[in-house]
C-alpha positions as CSV (number, residue, x, y, z in Angstrom):
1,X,100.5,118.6,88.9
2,X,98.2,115.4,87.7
3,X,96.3,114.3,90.3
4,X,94.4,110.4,90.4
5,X,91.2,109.8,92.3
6,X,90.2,106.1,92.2
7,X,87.7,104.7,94.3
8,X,86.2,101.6,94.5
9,X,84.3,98.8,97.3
10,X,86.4,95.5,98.0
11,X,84.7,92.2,98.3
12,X,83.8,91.9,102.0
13,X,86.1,88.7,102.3
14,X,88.9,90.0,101.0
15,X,88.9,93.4,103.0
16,X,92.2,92.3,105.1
17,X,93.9,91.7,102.2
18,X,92.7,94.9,100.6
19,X,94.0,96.7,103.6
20,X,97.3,95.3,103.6
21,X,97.9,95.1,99.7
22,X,96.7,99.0,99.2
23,X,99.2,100.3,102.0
24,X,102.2,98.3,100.8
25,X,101.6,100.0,97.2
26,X,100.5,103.7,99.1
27,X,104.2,103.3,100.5
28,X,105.7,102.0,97.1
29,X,104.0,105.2,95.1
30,X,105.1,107.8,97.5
31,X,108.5,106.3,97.4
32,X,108.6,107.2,93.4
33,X,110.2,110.6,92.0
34,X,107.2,111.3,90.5
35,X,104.5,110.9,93.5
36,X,104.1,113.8,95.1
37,X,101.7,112.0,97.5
38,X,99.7,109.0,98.0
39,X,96.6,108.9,100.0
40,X,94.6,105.8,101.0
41,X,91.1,107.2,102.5
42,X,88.2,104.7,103.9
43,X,84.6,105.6,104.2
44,X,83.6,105.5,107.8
45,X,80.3,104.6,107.4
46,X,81.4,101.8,104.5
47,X,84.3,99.7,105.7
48,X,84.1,97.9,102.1
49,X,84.4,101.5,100.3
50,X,87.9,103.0,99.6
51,X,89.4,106.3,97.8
52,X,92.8,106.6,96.7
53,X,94.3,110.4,96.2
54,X,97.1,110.2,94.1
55,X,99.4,113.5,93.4
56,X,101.7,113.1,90.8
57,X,104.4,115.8,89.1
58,X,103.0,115.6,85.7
59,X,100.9,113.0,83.3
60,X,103.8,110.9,82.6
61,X,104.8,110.3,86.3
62,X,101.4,109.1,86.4
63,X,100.9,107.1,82.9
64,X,104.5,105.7,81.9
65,X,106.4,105.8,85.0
66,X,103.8,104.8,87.9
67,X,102.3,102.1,86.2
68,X,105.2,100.5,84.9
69,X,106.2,99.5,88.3
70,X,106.1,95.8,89.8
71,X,104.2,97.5,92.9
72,X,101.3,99.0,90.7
73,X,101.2,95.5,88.5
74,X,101.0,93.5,92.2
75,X,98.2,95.8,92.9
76,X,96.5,95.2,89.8
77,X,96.8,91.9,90.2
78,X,95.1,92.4,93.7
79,X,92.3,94.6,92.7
80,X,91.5,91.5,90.0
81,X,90.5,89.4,92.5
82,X,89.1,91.8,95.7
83,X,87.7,94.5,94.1
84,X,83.8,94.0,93.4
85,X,83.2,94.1,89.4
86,X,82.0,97.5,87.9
87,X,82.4,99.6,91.6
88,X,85.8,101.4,90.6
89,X,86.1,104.2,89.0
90,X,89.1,106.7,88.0
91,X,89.3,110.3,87.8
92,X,92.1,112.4,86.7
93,X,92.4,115.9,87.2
94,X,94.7,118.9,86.9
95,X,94.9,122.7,88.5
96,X,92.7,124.7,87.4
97,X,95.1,127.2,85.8
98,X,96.6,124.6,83.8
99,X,93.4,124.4,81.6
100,X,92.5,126.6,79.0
101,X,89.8,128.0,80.9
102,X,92.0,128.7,83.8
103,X,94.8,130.3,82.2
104,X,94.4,133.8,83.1
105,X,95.7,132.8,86.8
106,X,95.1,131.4,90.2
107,X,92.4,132.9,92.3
108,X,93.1,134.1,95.2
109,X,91.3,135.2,98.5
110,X,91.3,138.8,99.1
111,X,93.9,140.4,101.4
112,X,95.4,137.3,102.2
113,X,96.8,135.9,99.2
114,X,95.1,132.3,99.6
115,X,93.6,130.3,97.4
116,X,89.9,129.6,97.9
């Protein structure tokens, strides 16, 4: 698993079109073979402040298949304009035990098999 964490704040005036744009490419990602999910989060107390979860089955569903698609290049084209300059950011992340640290397993909970 790859997972995506963007966030970023969208220019006040453009916060409908935001709102509409991100949701037509959440649906579009989650849609792909490669998305395992797609999640569009607002701050509550920010209206202007947004987080994107992004699942993905590996790196490459991510990095060649993802954003080779006309929905991610629309978005792009989108975040261009709406997006306030120098307020997004991107992380990428992976499962613990798929790190060289983590490679001696999954940690588990004890007695119930769950992982904390």
């Amino acid at each position: 698993m790859f997972v995506v964490i963007v966030s970023f704040r969208a220019r006040e005036e453009f916060l409908d079109e935001v709102c509409r744009e991100i949701a037509r490419n959440a649906e579009a990602s989650a849609a792909e073979p490669g998305c395992l999910s797609f999640t569009v989060l607002r701050d509550q107390g920010d209206p202007q402040a947004f987080v994107l979860y992004e699942q993905y089955r590996d790196e490459r569903a991510f990095a060649e298949e993802h954003r080779a698609t006309p929905h991610f290049a629309r978005w792009k084209t989108v975040e261009r304009r709406c997006v306030i300059d120098g307020s997004r950011s991107l992380r990428t992340l992976v499962p613990l035990t798929d790190t060289p640290a983590g490679a001696r397993g999954a940690f588990e909970a004890p007695g119930n098999g769950v992982g904390a």
